[in-house]
N, C-alpha and C positions, 0 to 999 in steps of 0.2 A: 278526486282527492278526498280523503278519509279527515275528517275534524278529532283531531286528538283532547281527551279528558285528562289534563295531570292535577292532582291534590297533591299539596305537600299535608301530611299528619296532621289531622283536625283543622284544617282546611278547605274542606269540601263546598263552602259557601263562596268560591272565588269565582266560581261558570267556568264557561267550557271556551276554549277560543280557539282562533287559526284555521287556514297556515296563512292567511294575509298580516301585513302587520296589523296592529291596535293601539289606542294610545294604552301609553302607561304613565302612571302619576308616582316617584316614589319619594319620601323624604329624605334628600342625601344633604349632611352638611347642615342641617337646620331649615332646610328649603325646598320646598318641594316642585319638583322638577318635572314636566311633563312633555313627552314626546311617544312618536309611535316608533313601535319594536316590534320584531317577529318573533312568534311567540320562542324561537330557539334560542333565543340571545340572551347571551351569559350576561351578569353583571359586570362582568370585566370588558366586555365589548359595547353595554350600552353606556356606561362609565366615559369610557375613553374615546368609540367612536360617535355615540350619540350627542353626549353632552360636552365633550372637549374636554373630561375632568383626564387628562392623561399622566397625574402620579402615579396613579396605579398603574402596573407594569404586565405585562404577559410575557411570561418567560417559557415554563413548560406547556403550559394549556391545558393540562390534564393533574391539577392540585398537587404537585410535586415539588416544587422549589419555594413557593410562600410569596415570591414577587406580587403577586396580585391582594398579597391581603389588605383585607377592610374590617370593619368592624358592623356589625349585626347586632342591632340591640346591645352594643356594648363588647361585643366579645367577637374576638379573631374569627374571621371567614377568611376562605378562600372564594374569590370573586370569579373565579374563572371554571368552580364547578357549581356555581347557584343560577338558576336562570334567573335571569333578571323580573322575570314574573312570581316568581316568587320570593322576590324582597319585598313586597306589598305590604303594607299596614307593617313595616319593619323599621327602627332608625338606622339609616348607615349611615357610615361617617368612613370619609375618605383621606388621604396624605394631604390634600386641600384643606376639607375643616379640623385637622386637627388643631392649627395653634386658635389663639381667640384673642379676640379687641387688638391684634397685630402683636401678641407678644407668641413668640415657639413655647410648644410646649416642653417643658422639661428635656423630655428625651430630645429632643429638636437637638434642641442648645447645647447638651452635653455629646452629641452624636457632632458638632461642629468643634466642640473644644475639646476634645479627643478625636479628632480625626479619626473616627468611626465609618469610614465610606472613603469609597477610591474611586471605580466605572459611576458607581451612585447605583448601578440599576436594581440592586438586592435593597438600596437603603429605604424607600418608600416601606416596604412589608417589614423589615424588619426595626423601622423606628414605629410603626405601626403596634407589631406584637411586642414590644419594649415597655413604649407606652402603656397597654393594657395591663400589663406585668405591673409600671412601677403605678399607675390608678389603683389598685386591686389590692399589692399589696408591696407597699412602699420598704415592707422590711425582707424583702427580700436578699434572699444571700446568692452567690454565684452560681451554683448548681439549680436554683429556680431559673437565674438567667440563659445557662446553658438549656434547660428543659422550656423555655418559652421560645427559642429560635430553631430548638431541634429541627425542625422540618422546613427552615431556610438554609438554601444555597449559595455561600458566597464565595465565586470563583478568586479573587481580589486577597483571600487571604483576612481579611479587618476583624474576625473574630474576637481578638485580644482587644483591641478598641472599642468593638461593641459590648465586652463585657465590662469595662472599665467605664464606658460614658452611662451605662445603664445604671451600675451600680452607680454612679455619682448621685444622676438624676434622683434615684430613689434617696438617698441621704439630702438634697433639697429637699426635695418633698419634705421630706421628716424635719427638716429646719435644722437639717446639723450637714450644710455643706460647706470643704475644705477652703 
């Protein structure tokens, strides 16, 4: 069996590994987490089947419906086309650390007081990409919100809710909620 070399872009200093597992160390959530992975496994699979964190959802498997988002350094991934090797020296942050000291975060809260979510199974990725939105830019208007979930699928219909608890949340933030 052949030992595969993958670099993600200006990453060449990461070595070569596989096809046995290795550990892997990543910091998810403020914490760094370590077990071994084969070098093919996605962040969406060492997430959920390695470490238990099972917010994160897998819906298409192939970066299409946004269920598996997390965040990267701060900003929306899809977990289900990143190998998990290469979230290395990366912070993620998953539907688990987003609230903090037990309080939800924003979008949490207004994704609960608008009824934002039905099956649930869309609500992890897209209180995920919400939040990002209302961190980023709190003045956000409707059509930011519609262009931040564009690429979430929600069979459930909850559109009208998630645009309503998003923009709420963002008018907290701002310190002018109704």
């Amino acid at each position: 069996m052949s030992v595969a070399t993958h670099h993600p872009p200006g990453r060449e200093d990461l070595g070569t590994f596989g096809p046995e597992p290795q550990p892997l160390s990543l910091l998810i959530n403020g914490e760094v987490r370590t077990a071994l992975a084969d070098p093919a496994t996605t962040l969406v699979e060492f997430l959920r089947d390695t470490l238990g964190l099972t917010g994160t959802k897998i819906g298409c498997d192939r970066g299409a419906c946004s269920a598996c988002t997390v965040w990267l350094d701060g900003e929306v991934a899809a977990s289900c086309m990143t190998l998990a090797f290469d979230a290395r020296d990366r912070s993620i942050t998953t539907i688990e650390g987003l609230s903090r000291d037990g309080e939800l975060h924003p979008v949490q809260r207004a994704f609960i007081e608008h009824d934002a979510l039905q099956c649930g199974f869309c609500t992890p990725g897209m209180v995920m990409s919400c939040a990002q939105l209302v961190n980023t830019n709190p003045d956000c208007t409707l059509d930011d919100v519609k262009t931040a979930i564009s690429g979430h699928l929600c069979r459930c219909g909850t559109y009208p809710n998630i645009f309503k608890a998003t923009l709420a949340a963002a008018a907290t933030r701002k310190g002018k909620a109704k």
